[in-house]
Wavefront OBJ file of the C-alpha trace (Angstrom):
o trace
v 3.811 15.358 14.504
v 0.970 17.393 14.138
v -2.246 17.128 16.758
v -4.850 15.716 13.349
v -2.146 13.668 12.635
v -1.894 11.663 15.746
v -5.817 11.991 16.086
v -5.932 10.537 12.663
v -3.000 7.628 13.752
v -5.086 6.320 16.768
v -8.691 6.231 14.417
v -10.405 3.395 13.325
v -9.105 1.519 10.217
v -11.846 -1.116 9.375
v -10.166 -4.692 8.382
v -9.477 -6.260 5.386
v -6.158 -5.892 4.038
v -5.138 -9.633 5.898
v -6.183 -11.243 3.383
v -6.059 -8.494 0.321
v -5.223 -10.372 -3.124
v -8.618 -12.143 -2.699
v -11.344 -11.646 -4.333
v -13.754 -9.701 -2.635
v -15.971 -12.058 -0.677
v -19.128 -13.441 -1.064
v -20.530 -12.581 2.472
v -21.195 -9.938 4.388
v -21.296 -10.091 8.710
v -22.464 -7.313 11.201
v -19.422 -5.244 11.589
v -21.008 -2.335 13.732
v -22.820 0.902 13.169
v -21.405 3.716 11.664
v -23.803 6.175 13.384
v -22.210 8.922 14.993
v -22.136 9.245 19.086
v -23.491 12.441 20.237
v -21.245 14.640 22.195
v -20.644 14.028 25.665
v -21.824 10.383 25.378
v -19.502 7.568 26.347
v -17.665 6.380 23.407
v -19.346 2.557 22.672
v -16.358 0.332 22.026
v -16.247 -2.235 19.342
v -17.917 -5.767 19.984
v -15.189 -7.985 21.576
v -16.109 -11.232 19.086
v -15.233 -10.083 15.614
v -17.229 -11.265 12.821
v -15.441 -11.679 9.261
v -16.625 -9.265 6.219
v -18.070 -10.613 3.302
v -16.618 -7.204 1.708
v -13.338 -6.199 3.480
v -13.467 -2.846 3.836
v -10.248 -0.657 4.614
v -10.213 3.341 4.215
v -6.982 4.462 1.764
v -3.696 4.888 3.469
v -3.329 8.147 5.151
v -7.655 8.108 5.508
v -9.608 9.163 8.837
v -12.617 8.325 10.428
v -14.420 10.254 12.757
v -12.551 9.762 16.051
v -15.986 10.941 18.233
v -17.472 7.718 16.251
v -15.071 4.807 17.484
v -12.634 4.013 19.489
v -10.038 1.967 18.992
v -6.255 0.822 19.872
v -3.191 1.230 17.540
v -1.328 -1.844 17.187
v 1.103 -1.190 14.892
v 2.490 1.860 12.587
v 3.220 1.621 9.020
v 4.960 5.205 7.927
v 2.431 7.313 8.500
v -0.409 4.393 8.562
v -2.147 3.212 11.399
v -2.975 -0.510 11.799
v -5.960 -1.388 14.878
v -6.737 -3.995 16.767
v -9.736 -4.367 15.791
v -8.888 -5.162 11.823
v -6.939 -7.473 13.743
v -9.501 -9.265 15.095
v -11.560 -9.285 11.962
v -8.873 -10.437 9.859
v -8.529 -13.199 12.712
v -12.282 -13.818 12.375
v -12.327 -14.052 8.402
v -9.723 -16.730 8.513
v -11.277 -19.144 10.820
v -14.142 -18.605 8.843
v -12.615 -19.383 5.270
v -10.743 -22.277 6.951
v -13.513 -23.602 9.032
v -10.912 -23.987 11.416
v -11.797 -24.399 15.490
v -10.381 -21.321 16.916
v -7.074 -21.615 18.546
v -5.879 -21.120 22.026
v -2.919 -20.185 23.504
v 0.397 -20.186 21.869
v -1.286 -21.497 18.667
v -3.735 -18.502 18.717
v -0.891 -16.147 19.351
v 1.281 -17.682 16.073
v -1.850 -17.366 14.255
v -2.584 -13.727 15.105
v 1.116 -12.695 14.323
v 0.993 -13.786 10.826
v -1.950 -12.111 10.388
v -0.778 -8.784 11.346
v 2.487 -9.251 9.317
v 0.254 -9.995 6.305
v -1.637 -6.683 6.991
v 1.420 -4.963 7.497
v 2.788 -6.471 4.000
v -0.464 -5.342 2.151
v -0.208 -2.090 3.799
v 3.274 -1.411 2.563
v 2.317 -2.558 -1.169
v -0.731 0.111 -1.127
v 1.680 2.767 0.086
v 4.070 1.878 -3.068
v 0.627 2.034 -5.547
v 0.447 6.034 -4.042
v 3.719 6.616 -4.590
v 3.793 5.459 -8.037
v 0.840 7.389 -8.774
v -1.319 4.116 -10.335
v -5.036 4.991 -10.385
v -8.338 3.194 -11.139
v -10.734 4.492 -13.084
v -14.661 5.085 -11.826
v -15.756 2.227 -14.677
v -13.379 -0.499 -13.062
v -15.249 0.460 -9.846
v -18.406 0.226 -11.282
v -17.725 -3.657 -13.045
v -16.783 -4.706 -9.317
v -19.694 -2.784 -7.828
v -22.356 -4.329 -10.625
v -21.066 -8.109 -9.581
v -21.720 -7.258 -5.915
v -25.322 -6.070 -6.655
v -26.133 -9.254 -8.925
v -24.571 -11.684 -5.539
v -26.676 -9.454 -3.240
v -29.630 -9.767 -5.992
v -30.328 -6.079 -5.874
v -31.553 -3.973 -8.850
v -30.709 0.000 -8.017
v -28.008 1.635 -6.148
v -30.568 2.862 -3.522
v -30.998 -0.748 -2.853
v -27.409 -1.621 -2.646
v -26.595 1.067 -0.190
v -29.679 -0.047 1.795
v -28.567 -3.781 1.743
v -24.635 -2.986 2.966
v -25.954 -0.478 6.002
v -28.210 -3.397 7.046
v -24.403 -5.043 7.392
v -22.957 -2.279 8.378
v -20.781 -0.896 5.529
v -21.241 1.552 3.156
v -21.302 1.463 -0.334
v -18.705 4.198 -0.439
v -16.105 2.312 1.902
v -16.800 -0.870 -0.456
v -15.776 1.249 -3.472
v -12.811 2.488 -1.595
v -11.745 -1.124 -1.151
v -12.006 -2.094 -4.234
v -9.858 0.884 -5.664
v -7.073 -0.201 -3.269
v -7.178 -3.567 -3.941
v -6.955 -2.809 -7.831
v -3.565 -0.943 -6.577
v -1.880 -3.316 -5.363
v -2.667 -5.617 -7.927
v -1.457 -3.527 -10.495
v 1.890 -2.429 -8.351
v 2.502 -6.258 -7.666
v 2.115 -6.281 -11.747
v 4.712 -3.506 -12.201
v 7.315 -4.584 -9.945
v 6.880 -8.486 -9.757
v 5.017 -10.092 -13.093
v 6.622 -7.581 -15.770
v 10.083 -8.738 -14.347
v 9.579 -12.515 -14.225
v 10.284 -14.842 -17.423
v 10.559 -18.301 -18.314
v 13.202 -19.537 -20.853
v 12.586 -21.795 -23.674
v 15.609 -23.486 -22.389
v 14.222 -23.856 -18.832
v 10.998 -25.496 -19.844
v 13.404 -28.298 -22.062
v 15.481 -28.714 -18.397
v 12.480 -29.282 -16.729
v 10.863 -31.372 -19.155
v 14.147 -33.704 -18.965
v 14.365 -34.179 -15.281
v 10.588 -34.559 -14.987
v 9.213 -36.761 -18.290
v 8.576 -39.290 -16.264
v 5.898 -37.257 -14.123
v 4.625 -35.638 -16.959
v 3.543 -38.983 -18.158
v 1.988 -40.236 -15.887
v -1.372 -39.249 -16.895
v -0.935 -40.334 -20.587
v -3.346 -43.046 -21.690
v -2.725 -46.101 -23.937
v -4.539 -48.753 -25.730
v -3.327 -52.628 -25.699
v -4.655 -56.196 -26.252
v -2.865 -59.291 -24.579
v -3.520 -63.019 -25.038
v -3.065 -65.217 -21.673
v -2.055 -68.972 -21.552
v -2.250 -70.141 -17.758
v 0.135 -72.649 -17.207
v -1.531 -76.338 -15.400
v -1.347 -75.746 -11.720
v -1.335 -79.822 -11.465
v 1.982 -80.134 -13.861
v 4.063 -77.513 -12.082
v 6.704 -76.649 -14.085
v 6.042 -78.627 -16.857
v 2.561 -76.796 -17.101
v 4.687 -73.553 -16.863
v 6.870 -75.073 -19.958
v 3.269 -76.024 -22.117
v 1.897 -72.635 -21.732
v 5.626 -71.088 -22.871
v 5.471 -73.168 -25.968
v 1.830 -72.586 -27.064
v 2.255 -68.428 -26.378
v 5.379 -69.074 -28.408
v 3.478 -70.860 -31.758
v 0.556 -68.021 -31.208
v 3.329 -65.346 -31.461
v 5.087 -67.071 -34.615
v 1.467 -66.934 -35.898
v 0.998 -63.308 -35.067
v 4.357 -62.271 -37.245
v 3.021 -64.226 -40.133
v 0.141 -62.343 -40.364
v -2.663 -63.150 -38.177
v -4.995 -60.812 -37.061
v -4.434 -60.533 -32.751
v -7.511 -59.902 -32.212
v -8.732 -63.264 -33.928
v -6.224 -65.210 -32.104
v -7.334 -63.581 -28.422
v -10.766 -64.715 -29.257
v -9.858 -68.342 -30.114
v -6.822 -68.930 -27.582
v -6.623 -66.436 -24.792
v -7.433 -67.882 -20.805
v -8.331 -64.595 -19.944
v -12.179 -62.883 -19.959
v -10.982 -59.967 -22.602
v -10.305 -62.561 -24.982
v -14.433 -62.095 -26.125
v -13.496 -58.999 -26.827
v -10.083 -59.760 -29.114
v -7.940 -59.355 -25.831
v -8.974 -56.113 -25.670
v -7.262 -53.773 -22.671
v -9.199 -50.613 -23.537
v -7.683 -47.262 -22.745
v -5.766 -47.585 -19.662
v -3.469 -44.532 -17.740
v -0.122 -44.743 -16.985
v 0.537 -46.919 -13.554
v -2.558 -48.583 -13.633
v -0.953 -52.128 -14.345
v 1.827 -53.649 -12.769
v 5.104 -52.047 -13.656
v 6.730 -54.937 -15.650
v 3.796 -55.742 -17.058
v 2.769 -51.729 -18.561
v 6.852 -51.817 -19.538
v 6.647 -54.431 -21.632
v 3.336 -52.961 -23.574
v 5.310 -49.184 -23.928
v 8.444 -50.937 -25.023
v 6.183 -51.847 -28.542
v 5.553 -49.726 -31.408
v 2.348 -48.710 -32.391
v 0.537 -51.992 -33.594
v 3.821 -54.370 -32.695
v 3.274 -57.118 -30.875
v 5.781 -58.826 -28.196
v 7.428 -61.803 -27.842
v 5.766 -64.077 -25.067
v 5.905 -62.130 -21.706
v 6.362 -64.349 -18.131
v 4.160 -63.071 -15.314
v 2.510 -64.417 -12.170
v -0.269 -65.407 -13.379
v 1.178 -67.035 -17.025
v 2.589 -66.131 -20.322
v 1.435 -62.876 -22.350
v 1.455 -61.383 -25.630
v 0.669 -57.630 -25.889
v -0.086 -55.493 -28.500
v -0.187 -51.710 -28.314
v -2.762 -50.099 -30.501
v -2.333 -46.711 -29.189
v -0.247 -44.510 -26.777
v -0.146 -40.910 -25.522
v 3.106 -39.222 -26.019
v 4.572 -35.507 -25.272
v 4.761 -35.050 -29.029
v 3.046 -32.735 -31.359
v -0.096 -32.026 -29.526
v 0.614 -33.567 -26.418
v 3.870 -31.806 -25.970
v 2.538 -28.506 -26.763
v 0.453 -28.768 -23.953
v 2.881 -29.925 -21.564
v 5.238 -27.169 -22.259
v 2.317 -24.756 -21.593
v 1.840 -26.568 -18.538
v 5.829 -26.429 -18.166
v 6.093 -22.868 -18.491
v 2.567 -22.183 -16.126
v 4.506 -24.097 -12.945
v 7.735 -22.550 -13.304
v 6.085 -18.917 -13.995
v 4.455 -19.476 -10.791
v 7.431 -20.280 -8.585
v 9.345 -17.420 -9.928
v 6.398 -15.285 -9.471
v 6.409 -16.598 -5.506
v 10.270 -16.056 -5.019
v 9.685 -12.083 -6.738
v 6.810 -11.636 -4.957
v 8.914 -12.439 -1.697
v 11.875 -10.595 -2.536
v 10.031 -7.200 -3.642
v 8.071 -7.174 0.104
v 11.210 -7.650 1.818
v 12.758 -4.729 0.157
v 10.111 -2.380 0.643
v 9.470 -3.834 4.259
v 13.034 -2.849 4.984
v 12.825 0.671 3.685
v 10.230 0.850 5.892
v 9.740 2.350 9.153
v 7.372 -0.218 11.212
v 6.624 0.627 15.067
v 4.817 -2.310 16.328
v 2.226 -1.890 19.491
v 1.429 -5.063 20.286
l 1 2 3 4 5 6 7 8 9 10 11 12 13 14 15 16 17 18 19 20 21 22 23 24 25 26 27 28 29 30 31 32 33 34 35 36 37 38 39 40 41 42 43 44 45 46 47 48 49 50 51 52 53 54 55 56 57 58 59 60 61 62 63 64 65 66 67 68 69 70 71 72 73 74 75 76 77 78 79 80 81 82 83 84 85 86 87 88 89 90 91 92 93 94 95 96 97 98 99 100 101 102 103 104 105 106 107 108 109 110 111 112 113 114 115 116 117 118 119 120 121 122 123 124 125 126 127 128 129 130 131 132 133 134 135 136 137 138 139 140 141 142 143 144 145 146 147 148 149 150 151 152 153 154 155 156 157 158 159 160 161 162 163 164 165 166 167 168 169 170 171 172 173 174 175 176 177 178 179 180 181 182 183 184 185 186 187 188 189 190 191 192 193 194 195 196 197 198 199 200 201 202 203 204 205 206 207 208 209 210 211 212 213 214 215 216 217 218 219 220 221 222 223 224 225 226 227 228 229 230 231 232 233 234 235 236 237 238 239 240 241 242 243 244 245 246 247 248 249 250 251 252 253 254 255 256 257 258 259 260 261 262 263 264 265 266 267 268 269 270 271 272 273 274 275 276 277 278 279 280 281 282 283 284 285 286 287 288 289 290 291 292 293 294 295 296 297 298 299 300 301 302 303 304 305 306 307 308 309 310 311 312 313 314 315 316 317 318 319 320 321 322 323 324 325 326 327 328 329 330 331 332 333 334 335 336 337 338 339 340 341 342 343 344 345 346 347 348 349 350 351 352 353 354 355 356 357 358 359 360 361 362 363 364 365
């Protein structure tokens, strides 16, 4: 290996590829000066408490920075790539801050810092398939990110923009550079994991089988019910009086009168003012014999006298959600959304560990 090319391993790669498939940000911390150090002046090393970028910034693979500007130690080696400690740290930093999680110690902090790095490491590898697939971004895709950064920052010209990230210590060129390589990977994650997932007519009926029930569960329905409490003083005798007058109400229900009448004149319950009225209830919200007994009906039937706890029902159902026409459109949207995703995860997982094992990883740490 060539003496640039281990100069250019042991430089300075600023973090953000620990957490690359975000979206970029919305702050921005101090992340150090980018001012050069004059010759034969002690090398100032990075700030020992990392602070976590608003806009991760990370130089293309196979980039240098000045090595006179920084110092820094090599952690790990990805090909020919070059992962620090400090983008380490800041990747470290940016989590605890998007998790407002207390920062670990010990053996905890340890497990936390190792996934990190194998995340970079993962991100890493996917930028160094982009390059070798020769996907590109154009300037205007740049320039869309770039104009969304200057409306959050709330600045008008580019003069200001480049003023605003120095004050945080990035530049609007290394911002741009992220952006390009994040685009990348997107669209190599595209190539070799979305364009070869699909979901099967025939897999969204399985799934809709085993899981109807689940699916619904957030359906809505409307009912009416007419109570007759039984005599608490006549125990079972007042249970047999309020059987037989639910019983001459329902006979007078199938010849033809109107429920709602009948809930207003005989019900024991306070919806009977309002013709027994249930209004539109979800799924699970009564108790489970009870809502059985209402779904069992057809739209507008009415049931035969129902034994509770409390005392005898009728129910009508005047309405009820199903996963038909509409409603089962939708859920097989839904369907085909959940198990897109999980087959997305499980490509997504395969594809890194075949391009992690073609790879030639020599960890520092």
């Amino acid at each position: 290996m060539s003496r640039p090319m281990r100069a250019r391993l042991g430089l300075l790669l600023l973090a953000g590829f620990a957490l690359a498939g975000c979206s970029i940000p919305s702050w921005i911390p101090l992340i150090g000066s980018n001012k050069p150090i004059p010759p034969g002046t002690a090398a100032t090393p990075p700030p020992k408490q990392a602070t976590a970028p608003l806009i991760a910034v990370t130089p293309a693979a196979g980039s240098a920075i000045d090595p006179d500007s920084v110092v820094d130690r090599v952690i790990c080696i990805v090909n020919n790539d070059a992962i620090t400690l400090f983008e380490l740290d800041e990747a470290e930093a940016y989590y605890l801050y998007e998790s407002k999680e207390a920062a670990p110690t010990g053996e905890a902090r340890t497990a936390l810092r190792d996934r990190l790095l194998q995340r970079i490491i993962e991100n890493r590898l996917q930028l160094q398939q982009a390059e070798r697939e020769r996907i590109t971004v154009e300037d205007f895709e740049i320039a869309e990110q770039m104009a969304d950064i200057m409306k959050r920052l709330n600045v008008k010209t580019e003069a200001e923009l480049e003023q605003a990230l120095r004050l945080q210590g990035v530049t609007a060129e290394s911002v741009r550079k992220r952006i390009r390589d994040q685009a990348m990977v997107d669209r190599v994650r595209r190539r070799r994991v979305n364009l070869r997932v699909t979901v099967t007519e025939g897999e969204i009926d399985r799934y809709l089988t085993q899981n109807r029930e689940k699916l619904e569960t957030g359906l809505t329905f409307e009912a009416r019910h007419i109570l007759f409490i039984p005599d608490p003083n006549r125990g079972e005798d007042g249970w047999d009086e309020a059987r037989r007058r639910a019983a001459d109400t329902y006979d007078r229900v199938l010849g033809g009168a109107d429920f709602g009448e009948l809930a207003k004149e005989l019900s024991q319950d306070g919806s009977g003012k309002d013709g027994g009225s249930l209004g539109t209830l979800k799924r699970g919200e009564l108790a489970p014999d009870i809502e059985a007994a209402i779904l069992r009906l057809s739209l507008g039937e009415a049931s035969a006298p129902f034994r509770s706890q409390v005392g005898y029902h009728l129910f009508r159902l005047d309405s009820k959600e199903s996963l038909s026409g509409d409603g089962l459109t939708q859920a097989r949207n839904q369907i085909r959304d959940i198990l897109l995703r999980e087959k997305l995860q499980v490509r997504l997982k395969e594809w890194l560990a075949e391009i992690r094992q073609r790879a030639i990883i020599d960890m520092r740490l």
